[in-house]
N, C-alpha and C positions, 0 to 999 in steps of 0.2 A: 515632573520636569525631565528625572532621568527618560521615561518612556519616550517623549515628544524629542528628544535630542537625539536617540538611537534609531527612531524612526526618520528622520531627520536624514540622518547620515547612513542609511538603509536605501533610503529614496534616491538620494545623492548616487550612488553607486549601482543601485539600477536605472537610473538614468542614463548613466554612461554605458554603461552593458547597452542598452534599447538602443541609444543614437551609435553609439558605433556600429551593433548589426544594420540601424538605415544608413549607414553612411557603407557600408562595406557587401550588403548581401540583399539588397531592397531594392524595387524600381527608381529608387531616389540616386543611389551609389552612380549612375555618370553623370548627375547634376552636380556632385562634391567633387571637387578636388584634391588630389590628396593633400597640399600644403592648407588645407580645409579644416579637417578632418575632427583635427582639438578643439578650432569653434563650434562646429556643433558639440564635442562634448561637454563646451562648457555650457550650451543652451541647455545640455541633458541632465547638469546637475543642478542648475536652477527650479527646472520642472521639476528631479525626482524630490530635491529640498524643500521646492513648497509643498507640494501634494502630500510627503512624509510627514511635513510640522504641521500642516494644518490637520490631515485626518483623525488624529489621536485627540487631536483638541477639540475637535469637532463632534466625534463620539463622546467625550468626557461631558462638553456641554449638553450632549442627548439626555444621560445617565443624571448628570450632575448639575441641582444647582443650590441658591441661597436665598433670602429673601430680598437682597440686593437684586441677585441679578438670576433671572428663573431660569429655568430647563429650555433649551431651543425645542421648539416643533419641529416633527419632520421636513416640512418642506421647508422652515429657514435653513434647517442644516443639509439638506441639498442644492437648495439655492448657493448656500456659500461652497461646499463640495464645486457645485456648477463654475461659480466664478474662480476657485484655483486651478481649476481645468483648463479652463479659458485662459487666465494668465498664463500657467506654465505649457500651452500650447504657442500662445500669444511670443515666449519668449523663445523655445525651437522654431517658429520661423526668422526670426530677429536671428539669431545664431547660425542658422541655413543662408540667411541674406550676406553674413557677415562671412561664412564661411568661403562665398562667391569669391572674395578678395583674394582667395590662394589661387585662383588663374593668374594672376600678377605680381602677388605679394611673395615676399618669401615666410616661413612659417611661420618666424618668433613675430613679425610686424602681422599677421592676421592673426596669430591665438591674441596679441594685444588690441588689435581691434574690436577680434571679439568679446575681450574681457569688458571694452569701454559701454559696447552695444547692448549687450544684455546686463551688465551694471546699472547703466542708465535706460535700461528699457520700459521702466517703469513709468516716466515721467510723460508722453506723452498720454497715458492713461490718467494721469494726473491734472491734467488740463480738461481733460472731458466735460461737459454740461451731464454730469449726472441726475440733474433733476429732470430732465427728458427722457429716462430711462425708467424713471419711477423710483429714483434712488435720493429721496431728498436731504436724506441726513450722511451721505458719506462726503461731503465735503466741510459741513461745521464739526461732525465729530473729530476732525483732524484740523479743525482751527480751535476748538477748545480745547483739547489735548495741548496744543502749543501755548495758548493761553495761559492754561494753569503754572506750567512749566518758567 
């Protein structure tokens, strides 16, 4: 748990490194704003926090399993690699969109914008018809979870 928490917060802060050099030395730097600038960094520690928490977990489940619950194969565990990619890209454009707001906003009213945007970035991927993706059990596994609870 220590491992996935240090990576965690590893990722967190190369995130922020990554999006401030696109927001400051990248072909992207005249589409931010500078009253911008924190929204993207917080889209960048969303991204470096998922991709940190999951990787370690993700290798563990390669190496590791039980008779519960068996060893992922390779391609599940790039399959889910693939979709924290997506999310935490999915959430640096959310944070990019949000950042727009410092052409208008003043800074502390767009980092809180940003904080709501990519906070609740998640929920319209939460809406999705996953069973048209080929993904039939990501929407019961999270109403049996609630369930049990």
């Amino acid at each position: 748990m220590i491992l996935v928490l240090a990576t965690m917060i590893l990722g967190a802060f190369a995130g922020v490194h990554l999006t401030l050099k696109l927001a400051d030395e990248s072909f992207l730097s005249p589409a931010i704003p500078e009253d911008g600038r924190i929204a993207l960094v917080i889209g960048g520690i969303g991204f470096g926090a998922m991709v940190g928490g999951f990787l370690p977990l993700t290798i563990l489940g390669l190496i590791g399993g039980t008779d519960e619950k068996p060893r992922l194969r390779p391609i599940e565990a790039s399959r889910k690699m693939l979709g924290v990619l997506l999310f935490g890209t999915y959430l640096v454009v959310v944070s990019i969109i949000a950042a727009q707001a410092g052409w208008i906003l003043p800074v502390g009213l767009t980092t809180l914008l940003s904080v709501f945007a990519v906070g609740f970035g998640w929920v319209p991927l939460a809406l999705l018809p996953w069973e048209r993706f080929g993904l039939e059990g990501v929407r019961s596994r999270f109403a049996s979870s609630k369930r049990a609870s």
